[in-house]
C-alpha positions, 0 to 999 in steps of 0.5 A: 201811613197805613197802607190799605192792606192794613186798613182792609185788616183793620175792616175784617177785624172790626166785622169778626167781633161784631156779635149780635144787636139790640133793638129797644122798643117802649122799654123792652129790649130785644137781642136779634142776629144780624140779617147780614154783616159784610166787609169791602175794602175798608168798609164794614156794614152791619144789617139788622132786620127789626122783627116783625112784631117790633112796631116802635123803635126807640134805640139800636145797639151793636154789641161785640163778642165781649158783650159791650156796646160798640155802637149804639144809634138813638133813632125813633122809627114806627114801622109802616104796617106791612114793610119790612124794617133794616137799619144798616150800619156802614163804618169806614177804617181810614187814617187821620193823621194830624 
């Protein structure tokens, strides 16, 4: 059994890999930083703020410090004019056991 020490461990990890995001818009790709990466416990969020001339959104992905895809979203969103746009990723480190 992992104790949450080690799962916490686990969460500190997973958020100190995690480097930077691309937003996929009609084609194009667009690198961005992240607006804010946080750990609490055994959870890891990752916010991305859409710039603002990025009106259409077709795909996310969360790329680690080795410059591979850990994550990826496909999500279709149109941006309301005048509204700020995140998109939060929220992963949770626990154990299965089976």
């Amino acid at each position: 059994m992992i104790r949450q020490q080690g799962l916490n461990k686990i969460a500190r990890y997973i958020e100190s890999i995690m480097s930077h995001a691309v937003i996929f818009s009609g084609g194009a790709q667009v690198q961005v930083d992240f607006y804010k990466k946080t750990v609490d416990g055994n959870r890891v969020e990752i916010w991305v703020k859409v710039p603002d001339h990025i009106t259409v959104i077709d795909k996310f992905q969360i790329l680690d410090t080795d410059n591979e895809v850990f994550i990826e979203r496909s999500k279709a969103l149109t941006r309301r004019s005048g509204r700020a746009l995140l998109e939060i990723f929220s992963l949770e480190v626990r154990e299965v056991s089976e």
